[in-house]
ROSE-4610 file (N, C-alpha, C; in Angstrom, 1 decimal, always signed):
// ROSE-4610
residu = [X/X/X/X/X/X/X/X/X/X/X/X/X/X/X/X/X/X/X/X/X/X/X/X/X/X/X/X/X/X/X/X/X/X/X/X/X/X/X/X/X/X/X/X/X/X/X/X/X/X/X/X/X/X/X/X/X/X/X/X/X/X/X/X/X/X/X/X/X/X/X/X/X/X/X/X/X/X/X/X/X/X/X/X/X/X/X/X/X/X/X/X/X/X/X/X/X/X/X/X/X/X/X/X/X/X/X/X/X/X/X/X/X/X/X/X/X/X/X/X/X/X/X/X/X/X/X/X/X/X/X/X/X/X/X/X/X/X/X/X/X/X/X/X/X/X/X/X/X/X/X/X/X/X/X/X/X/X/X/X/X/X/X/X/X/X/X/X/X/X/X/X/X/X/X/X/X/X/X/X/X/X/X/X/X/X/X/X/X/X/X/X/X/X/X/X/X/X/X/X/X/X/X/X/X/X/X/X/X/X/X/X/X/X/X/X/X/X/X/X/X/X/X/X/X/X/X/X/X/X/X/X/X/X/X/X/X/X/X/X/X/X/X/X/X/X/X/X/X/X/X/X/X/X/X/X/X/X/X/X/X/X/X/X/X/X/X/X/X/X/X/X/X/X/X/X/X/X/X/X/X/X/X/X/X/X/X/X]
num = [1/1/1/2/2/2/3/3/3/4/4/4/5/5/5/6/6/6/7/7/7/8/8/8/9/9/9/10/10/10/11/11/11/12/12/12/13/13/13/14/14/14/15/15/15/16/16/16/17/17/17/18/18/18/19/19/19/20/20/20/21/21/21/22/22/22/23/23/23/24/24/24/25/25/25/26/26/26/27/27/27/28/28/28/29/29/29/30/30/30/31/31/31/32/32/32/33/33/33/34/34/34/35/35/35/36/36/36/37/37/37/38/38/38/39/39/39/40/40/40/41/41/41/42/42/42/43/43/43/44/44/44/45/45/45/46/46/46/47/47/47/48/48/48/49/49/49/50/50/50/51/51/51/52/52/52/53/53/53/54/54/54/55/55/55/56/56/56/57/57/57/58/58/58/59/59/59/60/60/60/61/61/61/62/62/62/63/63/63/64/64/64/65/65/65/66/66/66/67/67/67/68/68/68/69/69/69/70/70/70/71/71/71/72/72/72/73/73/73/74/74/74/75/75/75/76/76/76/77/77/77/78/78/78/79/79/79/80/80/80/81/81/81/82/82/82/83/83/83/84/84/84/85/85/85/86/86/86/87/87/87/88/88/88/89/89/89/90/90/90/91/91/91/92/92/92/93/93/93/94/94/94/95/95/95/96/96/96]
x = [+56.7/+55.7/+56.0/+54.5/+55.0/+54.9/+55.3/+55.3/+55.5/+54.8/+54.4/+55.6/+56.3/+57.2/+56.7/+56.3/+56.8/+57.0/+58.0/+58.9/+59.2/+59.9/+59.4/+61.0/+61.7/+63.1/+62.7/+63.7/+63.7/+64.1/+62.8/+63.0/+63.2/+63.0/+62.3/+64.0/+64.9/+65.8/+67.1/+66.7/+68.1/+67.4/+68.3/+68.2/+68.0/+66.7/+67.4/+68.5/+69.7/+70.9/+71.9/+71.2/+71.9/+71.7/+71.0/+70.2/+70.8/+72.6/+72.9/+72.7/+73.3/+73.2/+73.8/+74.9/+75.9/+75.4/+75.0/+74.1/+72.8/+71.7/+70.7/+71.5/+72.4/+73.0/+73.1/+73.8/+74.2/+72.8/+72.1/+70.6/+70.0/+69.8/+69.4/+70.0/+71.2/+72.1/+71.9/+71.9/+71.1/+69.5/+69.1/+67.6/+67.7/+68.2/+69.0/+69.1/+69.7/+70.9/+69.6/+68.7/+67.5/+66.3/+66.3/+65.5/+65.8/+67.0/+67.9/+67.6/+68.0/+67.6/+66.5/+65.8/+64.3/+63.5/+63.9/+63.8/+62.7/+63.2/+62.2/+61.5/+60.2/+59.1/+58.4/+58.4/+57.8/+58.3/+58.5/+58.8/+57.7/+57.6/+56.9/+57.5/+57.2/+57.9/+56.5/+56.5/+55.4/+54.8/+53.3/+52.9/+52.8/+52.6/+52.4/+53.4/+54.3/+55.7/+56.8/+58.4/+59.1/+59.4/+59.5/+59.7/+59.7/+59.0/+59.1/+58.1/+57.1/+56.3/+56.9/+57.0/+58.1/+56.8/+56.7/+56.4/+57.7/+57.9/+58.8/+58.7/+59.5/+59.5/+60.3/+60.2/+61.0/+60.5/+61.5/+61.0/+60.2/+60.7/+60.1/+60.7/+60.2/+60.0/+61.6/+62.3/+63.7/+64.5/+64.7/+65.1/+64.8/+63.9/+62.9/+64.0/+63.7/+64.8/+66.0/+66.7/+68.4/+68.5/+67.4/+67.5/+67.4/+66.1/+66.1/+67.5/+67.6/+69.0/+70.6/+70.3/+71.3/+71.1/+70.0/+69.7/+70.9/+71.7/+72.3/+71.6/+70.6/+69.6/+69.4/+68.6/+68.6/+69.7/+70.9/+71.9/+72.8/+72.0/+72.7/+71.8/+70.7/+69.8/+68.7/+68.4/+68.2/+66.7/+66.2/+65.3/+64.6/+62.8/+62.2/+61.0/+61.1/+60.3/+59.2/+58.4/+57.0/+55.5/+56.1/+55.1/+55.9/+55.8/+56.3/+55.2/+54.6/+53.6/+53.7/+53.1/+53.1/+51.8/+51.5/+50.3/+50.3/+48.8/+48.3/+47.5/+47.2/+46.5/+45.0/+44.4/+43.0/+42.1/+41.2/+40.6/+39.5/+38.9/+38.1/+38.2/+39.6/+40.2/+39.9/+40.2/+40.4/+39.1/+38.9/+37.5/+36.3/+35.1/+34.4/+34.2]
y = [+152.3/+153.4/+154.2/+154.3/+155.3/+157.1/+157.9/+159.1/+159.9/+160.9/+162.0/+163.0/+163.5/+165.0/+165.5/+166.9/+168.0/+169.0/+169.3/+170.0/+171.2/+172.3/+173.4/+174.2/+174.0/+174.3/+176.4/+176.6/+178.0/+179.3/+179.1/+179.7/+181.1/+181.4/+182.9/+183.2/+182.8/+182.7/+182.4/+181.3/+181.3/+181.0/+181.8/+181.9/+180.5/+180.5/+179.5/+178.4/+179.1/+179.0/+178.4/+178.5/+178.6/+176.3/+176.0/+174.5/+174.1/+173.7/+173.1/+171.7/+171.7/+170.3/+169.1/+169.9/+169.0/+168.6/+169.8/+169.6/+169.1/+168.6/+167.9/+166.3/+166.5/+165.3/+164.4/+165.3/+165.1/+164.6/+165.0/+165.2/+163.8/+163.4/+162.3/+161.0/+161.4/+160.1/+159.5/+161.0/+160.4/+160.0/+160.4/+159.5/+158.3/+158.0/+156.7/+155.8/+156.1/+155.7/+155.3/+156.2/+156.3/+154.9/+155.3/+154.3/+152.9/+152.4/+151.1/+150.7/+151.6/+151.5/+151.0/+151.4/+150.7/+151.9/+153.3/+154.5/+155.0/+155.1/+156.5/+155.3/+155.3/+154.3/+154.5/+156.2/+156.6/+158.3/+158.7/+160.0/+161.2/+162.2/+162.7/+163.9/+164.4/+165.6/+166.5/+168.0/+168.6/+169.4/+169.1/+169.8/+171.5/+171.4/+173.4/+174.3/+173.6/+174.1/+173.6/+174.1/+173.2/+172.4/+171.2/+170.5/+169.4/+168.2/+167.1/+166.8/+165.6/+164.8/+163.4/+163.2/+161.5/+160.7/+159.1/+158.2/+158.2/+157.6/+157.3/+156.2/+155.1/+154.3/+153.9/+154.4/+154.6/+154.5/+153.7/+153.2/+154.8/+155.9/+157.5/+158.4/+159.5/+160.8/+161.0/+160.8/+161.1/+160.5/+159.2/+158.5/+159.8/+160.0/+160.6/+161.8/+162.3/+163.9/+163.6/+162.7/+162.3/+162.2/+161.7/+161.3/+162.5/+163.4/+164.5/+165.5/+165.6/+166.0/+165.8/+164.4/+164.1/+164.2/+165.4/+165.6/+166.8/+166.7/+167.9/+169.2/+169.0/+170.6/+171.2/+170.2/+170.7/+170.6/+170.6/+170.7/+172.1/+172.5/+173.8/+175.0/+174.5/+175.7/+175.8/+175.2/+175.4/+174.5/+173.8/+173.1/+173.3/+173.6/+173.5/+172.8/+172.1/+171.0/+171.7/+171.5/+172.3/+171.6/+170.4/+169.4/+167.8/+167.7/+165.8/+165.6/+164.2/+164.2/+162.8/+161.9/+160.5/+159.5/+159.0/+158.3/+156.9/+156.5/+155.6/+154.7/+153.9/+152.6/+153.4/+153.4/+153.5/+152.7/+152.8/+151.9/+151.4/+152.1/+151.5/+150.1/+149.8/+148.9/+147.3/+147.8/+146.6/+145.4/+144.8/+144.1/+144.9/+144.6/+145.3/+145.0]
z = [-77.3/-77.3/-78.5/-79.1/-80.4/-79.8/-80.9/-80.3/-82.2/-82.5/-83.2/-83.3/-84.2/-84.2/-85.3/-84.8/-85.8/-86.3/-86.9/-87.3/-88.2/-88.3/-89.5/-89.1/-90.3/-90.8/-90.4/-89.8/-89.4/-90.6/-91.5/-92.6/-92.7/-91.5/-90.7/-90.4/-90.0/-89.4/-90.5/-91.1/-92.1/-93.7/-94.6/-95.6/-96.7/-97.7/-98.5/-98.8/-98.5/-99.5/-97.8/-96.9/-95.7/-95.4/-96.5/-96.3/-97.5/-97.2/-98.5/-98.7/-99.6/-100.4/-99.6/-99.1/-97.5/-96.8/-95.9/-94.6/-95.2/-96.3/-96.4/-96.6/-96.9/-97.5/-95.9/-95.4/-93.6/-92.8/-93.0/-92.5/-93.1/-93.9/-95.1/-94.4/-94.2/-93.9/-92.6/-91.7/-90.0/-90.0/-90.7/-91.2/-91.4/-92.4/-92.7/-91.5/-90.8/-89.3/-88.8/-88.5/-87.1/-87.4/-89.4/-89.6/-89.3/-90.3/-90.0/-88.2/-87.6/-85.9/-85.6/-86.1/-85.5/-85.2/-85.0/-83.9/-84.6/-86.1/-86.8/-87.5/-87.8/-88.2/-89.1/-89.4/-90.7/-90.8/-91.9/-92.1/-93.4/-93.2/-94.2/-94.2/-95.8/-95.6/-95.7/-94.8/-94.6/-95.9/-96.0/-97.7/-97.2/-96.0/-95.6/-95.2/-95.0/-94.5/-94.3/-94.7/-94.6/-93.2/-93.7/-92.2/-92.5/-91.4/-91.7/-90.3/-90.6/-89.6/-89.2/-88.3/-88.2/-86.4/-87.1/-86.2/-85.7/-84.5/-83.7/-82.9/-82.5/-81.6/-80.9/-79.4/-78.4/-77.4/-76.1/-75.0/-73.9/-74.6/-73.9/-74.4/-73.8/-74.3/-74.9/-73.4/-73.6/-74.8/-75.3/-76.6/-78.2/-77.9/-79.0/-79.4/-77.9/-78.1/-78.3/-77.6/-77.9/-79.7/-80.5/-81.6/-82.6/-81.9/-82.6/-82.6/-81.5/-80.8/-82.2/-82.5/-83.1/-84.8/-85.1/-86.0/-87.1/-88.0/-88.4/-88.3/-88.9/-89.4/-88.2/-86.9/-85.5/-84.6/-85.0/-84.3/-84.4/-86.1/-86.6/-86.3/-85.3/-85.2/-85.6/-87.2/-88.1/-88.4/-86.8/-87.4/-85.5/-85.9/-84.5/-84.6/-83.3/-83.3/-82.8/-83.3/-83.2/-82.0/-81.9/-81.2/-81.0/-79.9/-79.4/-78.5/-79.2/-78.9/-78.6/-77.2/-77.0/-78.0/-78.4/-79.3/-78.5/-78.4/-77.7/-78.6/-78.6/-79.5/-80.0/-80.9/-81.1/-80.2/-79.1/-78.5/-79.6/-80.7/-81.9/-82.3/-82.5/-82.8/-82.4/-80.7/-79.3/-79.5/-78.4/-78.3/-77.4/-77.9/-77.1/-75.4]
């Protein structure tokens, strides 16, 4: 089952300077991890605000969040998930 996130770094909340180089470095690397996995399927980074949009592929809801969960940036506070959303096949697509 695929499934939609996203996301918007708590700019409101922590400073610039507070999103180092470390912790994106840290963040980058569990991306990495999720992709190699199979879990995360596509990533984007958001044009209207900082954040990030991610496909996801996971047996449910729960998988999704464990993964977000094991995010650096959302583990420091520092990142809110704005929408998890389940996505279903286009029926357009199917046979008539």
């Amino acid at each position: 089952m695929q499934f939609l996130s996203i996301s918007r770094r708590r700019t409101d909340a922590f400073p610039p300077e507070a999103f180092t180089p470390e912790l994106i470095a840290r963040e980058t690397g569990r991306v990495k991890q999720l992709y190699a996995a199979g879990l995360l399927r596509q990533i984007w980074k958001r044009g209207d605000a900082p954040g990030a949009t991610i496909v996801w592929e996971a047996a449910g809801e729960a998988d999704v969040r464990a993964a977000l969960d094991s995010l650096p940036i959302f583990q420091a506070g520092m990142l809110e998930v704005v929408a998890l959303l389940p996505l279903e096949p286009y029926p357009g697509f199917g046979q008539a």
